[in-house]
C-alpha positions in Angstrom: 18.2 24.9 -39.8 17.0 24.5 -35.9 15.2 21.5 -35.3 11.8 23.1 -33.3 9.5 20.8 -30.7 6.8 19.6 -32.5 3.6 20.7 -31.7 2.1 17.3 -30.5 5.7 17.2 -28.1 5.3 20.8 -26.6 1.4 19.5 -26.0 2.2 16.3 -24.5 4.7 18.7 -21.6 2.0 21.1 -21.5 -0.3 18.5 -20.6 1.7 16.8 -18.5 2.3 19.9 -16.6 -0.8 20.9 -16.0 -2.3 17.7 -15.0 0.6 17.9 -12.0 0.0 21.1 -10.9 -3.8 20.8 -11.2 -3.3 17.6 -8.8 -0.5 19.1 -6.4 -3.4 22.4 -5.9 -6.7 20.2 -5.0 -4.3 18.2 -2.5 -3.0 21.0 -1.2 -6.5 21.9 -0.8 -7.5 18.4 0.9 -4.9 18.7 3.2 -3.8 22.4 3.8 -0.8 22.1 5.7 1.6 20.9 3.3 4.4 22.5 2.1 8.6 22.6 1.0 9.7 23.4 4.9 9.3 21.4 8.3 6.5 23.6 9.5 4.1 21.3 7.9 2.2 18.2 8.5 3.8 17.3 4.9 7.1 18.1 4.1 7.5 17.9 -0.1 10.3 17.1 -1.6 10.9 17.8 -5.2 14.6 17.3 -6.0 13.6 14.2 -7.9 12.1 16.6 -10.6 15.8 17.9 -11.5 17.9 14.4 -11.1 17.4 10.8 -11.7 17.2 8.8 -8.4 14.6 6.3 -6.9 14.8 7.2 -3.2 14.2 10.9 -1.8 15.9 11.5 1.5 14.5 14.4 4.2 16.1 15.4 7.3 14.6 15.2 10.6 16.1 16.9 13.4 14.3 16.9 17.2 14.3 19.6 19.4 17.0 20.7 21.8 17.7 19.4 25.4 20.1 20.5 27.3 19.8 22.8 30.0 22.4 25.5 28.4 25.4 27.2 30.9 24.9 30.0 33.1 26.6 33.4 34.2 30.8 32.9 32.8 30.6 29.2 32.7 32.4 27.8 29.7 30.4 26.8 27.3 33.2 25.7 24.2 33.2 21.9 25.0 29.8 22.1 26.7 27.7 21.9 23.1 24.8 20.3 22.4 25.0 17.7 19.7 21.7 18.1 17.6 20.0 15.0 17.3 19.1 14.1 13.8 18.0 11.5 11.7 17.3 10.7 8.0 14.4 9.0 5.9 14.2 7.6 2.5 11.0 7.5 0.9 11.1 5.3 -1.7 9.8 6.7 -5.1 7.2 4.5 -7.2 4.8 4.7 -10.0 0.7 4.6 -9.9 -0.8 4.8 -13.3 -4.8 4.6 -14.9 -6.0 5.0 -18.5 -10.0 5.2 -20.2 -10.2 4.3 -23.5 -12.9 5.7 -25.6 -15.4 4.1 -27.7 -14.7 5.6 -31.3 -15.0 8.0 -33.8 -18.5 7.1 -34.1 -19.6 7.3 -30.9 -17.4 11.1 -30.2 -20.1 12.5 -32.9 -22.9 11.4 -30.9 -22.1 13.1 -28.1 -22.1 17.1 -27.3 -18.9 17.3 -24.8 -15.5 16.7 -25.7 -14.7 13.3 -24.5 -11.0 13.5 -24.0 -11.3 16.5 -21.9 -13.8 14.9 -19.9 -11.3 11.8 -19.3 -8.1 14.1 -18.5 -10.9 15.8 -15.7 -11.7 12.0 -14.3 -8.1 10.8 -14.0 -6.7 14.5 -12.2 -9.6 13.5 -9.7 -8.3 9.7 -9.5 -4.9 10.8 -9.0 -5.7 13.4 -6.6 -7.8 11.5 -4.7 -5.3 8.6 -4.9 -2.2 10.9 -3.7 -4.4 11.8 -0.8 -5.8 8.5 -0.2 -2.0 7.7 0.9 -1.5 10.5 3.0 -3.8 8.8 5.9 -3.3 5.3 4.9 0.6 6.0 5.9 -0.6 8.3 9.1 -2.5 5.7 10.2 -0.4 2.4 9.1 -2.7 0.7 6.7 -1.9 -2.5 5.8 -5.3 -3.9 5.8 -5.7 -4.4 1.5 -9.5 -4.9 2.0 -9.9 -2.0 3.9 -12.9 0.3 2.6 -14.7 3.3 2.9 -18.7 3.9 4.2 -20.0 3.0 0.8 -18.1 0.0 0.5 -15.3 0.6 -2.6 -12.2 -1.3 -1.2 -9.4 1.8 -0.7 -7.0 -0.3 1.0 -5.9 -1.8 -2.2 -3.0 0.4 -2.4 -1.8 0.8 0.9 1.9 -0.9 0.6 2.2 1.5 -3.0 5.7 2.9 -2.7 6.3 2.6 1.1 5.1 0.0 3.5 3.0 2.0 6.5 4.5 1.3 10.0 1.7 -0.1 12.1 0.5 0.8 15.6 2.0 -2.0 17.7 -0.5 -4.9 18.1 0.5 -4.5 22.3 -0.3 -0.3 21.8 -4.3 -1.7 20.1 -4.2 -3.9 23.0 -3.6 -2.2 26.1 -5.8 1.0 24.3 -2.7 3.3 24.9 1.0 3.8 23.8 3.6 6.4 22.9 1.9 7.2 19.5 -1.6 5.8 20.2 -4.6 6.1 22.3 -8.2 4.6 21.5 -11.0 5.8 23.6 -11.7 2.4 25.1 -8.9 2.0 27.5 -9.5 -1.7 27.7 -8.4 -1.4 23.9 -10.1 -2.1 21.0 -11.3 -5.4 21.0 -13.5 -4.3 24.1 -14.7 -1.1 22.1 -18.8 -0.7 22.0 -20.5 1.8 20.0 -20.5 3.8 22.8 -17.1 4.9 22.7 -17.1 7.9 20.3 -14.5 10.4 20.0 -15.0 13.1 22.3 -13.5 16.6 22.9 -11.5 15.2 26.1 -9.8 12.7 24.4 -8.6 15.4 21.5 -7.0 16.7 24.5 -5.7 13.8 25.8 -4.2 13.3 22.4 -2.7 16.5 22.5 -1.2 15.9 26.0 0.0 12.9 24.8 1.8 14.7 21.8 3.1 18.0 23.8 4.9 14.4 26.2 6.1 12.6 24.1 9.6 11.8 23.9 10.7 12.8 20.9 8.3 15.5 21.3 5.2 15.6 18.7 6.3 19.4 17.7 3.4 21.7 16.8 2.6 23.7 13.6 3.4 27.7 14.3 1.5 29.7 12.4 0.3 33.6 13.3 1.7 33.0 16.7 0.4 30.5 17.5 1.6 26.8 18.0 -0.9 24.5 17.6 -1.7 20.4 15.9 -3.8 19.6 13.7 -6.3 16.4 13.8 -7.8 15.0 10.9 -11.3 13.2 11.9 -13.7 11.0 10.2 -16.8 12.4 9.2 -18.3 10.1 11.5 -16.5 11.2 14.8 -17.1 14.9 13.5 -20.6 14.4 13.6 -20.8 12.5 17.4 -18.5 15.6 18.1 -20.5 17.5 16.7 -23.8 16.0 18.6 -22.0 16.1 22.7 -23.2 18.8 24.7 -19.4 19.8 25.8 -19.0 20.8 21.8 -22.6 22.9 21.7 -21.1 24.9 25.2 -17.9 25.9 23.6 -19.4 26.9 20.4 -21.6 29.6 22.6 -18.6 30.4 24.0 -16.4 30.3 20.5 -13.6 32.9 19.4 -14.6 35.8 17.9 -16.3 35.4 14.5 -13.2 37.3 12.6 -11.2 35.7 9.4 -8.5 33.8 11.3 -11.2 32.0 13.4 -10.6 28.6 12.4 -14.1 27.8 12.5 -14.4 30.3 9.1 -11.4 29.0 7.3 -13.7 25.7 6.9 -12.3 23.7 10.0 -14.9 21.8 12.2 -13.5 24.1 15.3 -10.5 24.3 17.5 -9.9 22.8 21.3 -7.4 22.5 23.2 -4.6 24.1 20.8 -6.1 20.9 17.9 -7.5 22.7 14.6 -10.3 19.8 14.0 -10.6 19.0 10.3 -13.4 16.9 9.2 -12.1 14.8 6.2 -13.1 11.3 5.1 -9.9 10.3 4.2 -9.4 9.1 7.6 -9.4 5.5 7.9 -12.5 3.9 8.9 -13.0 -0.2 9.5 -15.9 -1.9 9.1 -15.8 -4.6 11.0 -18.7 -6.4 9.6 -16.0 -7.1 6.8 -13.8 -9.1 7.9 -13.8 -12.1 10.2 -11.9 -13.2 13.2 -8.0 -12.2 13.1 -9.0 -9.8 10.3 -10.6 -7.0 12.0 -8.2 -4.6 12.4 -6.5 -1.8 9.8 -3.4 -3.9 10.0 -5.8 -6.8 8.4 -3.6 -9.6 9.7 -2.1 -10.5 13.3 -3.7 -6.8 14.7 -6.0 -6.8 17.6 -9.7 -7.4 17.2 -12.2 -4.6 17.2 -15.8 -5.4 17.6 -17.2 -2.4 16.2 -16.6 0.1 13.0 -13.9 2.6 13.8 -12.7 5.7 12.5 -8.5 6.0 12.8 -8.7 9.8 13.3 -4.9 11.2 13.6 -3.4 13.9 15.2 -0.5 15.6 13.8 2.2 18.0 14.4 5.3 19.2 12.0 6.7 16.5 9.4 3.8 14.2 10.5 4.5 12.5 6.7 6.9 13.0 3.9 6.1 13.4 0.2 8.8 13.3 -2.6 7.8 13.7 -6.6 9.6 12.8 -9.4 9.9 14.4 -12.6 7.4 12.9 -15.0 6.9 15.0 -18.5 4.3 11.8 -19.3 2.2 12.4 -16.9 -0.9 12.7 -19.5 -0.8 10.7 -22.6 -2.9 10.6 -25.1 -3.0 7.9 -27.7 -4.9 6.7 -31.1 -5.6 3.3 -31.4 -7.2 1.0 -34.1 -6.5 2.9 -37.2 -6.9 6.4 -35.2 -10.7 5.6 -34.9 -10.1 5.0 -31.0 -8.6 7.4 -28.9 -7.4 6.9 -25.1 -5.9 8.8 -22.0 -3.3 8.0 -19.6 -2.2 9.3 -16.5 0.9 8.6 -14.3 2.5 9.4 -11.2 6.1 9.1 -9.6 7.0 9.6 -6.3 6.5 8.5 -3.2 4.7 9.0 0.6 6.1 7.8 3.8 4.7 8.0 7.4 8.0 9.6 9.6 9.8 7.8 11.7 12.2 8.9 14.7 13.7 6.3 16.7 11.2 3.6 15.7 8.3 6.1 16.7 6.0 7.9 14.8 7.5 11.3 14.3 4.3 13.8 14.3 1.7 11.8 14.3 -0.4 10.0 17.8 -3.3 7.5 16.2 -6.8 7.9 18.1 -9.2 4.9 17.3 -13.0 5.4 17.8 -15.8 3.9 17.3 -17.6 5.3 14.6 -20.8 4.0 13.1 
């Protein structure tokens, strides 16, 4: 006789499944451009769900640069060798688990506690996975790092790969190859006056379109464009400047590919804005000398809170998943009086590198309070 999948097995994959998928969807959601090819600001990898391995490796290859032949001139021996690179992103795993009270305690209550608990750990996770995506973007490393309400989000930020900073000389000097901040005496001589503005999303697109490797744009419907991901804080001073109320009289037609109707905060200078709070945001009131800074250690002092709002072009960040059939477990404890609900992750997020330089990605720090 065939041995058959017991039912509590063929749950447990179900589960597991669903809980994944659930995830990889509201992510997707969070960050929109992400996707299997290079014309994304995250390029997933999932070969890790077919094979054992601990490290994922992606491809990076930057644009062309020769100046070609002309007319009948030869052009066997005259090819351009493509200049390419590869990245390993390490693979890890993050996991959480509620336990419930009891038996007793299930009856007295109208809504199905297990249920609720798989709901609050596929927000956990998702809001973990995406938590990583701009702590990599804007090279975290500051572990006491949190958010405007105060819950610590930097806890994780060397989970599975290590950000690369922003030099400490690039903070300094307010400008570099991947960096600008909108003081340019840098940002230990930031105020609270220097808010992000619509001229430096341009400058940070200028910056991109110049750089060498080039920052290479998303294109999409024809159009090549980046994308930069801004605090809620340096959405709203955008927001409040008198340059953003003129262009919005003078805005694209209100039709369904108008960015500003697909939920974007608006679109300038070939940048689709998107308003997420994600984006890293220091408090400086923290942290004390040698502290403040998202590096946390050694980084250049800022004197005011700032958001780390991050423009991005194609393969900004890489993202690799494993398989994991126990991604949700469910477990009796205590003579099956207590029940309790795991959830795990595996795989891995890693800001792209090119020559020691951020890939797709050009950091713009603000004050933001």
């Amino acid at each position: 006789m065939a041995n058959t999948i017991t039912i509590d097995a063929l749950r447990q994959e179900l589960w597991s499944k669903e809980l994944l998928d659930d995830v990889m969807r509201d992510v997707k959601n969070i960050m929109r451009f992400m996707g299997e090819d290079g014309n994304n600001v995250i390029q997933v990898n999932r070969d890790l769900e077919k094979s054992k391995g601990d490290t994922e490796t992606f491809g990076l290859v930057a644009r062309l640069a020769s100046d070609g032949v002309t007319g009948d001139d030869e052009l066997e021996g005259n090819e351009e060798a493509m200049t390419s690179y590869n990245q390993s992103v390490l693979i890890d795993q993050i996991r959480n688990a509620v336990r419930l009270k009891g038996k007793l305690d299930a009856q007295k209550v109208v809504y199905d506690q297990i249920k609720v608990a798989r709901g609050n750990l596929q927000t956990w996770m998702k809001e973990f996975i995406a938590r990583q995506f701009f702590l990599k973007l804007g090279g975290v490393t500051n572990l006491g790092l949190t958010d405007t309400n105060g819950n610590v989000i930097g806890g994780r930020a060397l989970w599975s790969n290590t950000p690369a900073f922003i030099p400490n000389a690039d903070e300094a000097a307010g400008v570099g190859s991947r960096y600008l901040c909108i003081n340019t005496g840098g940002t230990d001589a930031m105020t609270s006056a220097d808010k992000l503005t619509l001229d430096f999303v341009t400058n940070a697109a200028t910056l991109a379109r110049l750089a060498t490797p080039q920052i290479q744009p998303l294109s999409m419907d024809g159009e090549d464009f980046y994308v930069m991901y801004v605090h809620p804080y340096s959405a709203r001073d955008i927001r409040k400047s008198s340059d953003w109320k003129t262009s919005q009289q003078q805005a694209r037609e209100r039709a369904a590919t108008n960015p500003l109707f697909r939920g974007a905060l608006g679109y300038w200078s070939n940048v689709l804005l998107l308003e997420n709070e994600y984006v890293p945001w220091l408090d400086f009131t923290k942290f004390g000398s040698g502290l403040r800074s998202f590096r946390g250690t050694s980084g250049s002092d800022g004197l005011v809170s700032t958001a780390r709002n991050l423009l991005c072009g194609r393969q900004a960040i890489l993202y690799a998943q494993a398989s994991n059939p126990e991604a949700l477990v469910v477990e009796t404890f205590d003579y099956k009086n207590k029940d309790g609900v795991a959830a795990s992750f595996i795989g891995g997020v890693q800001k792209t590198l090119f020559n020691s330089k951020e890939f797709g990605v050009v950091v713009v720090d603000a004050a933001a309070v």
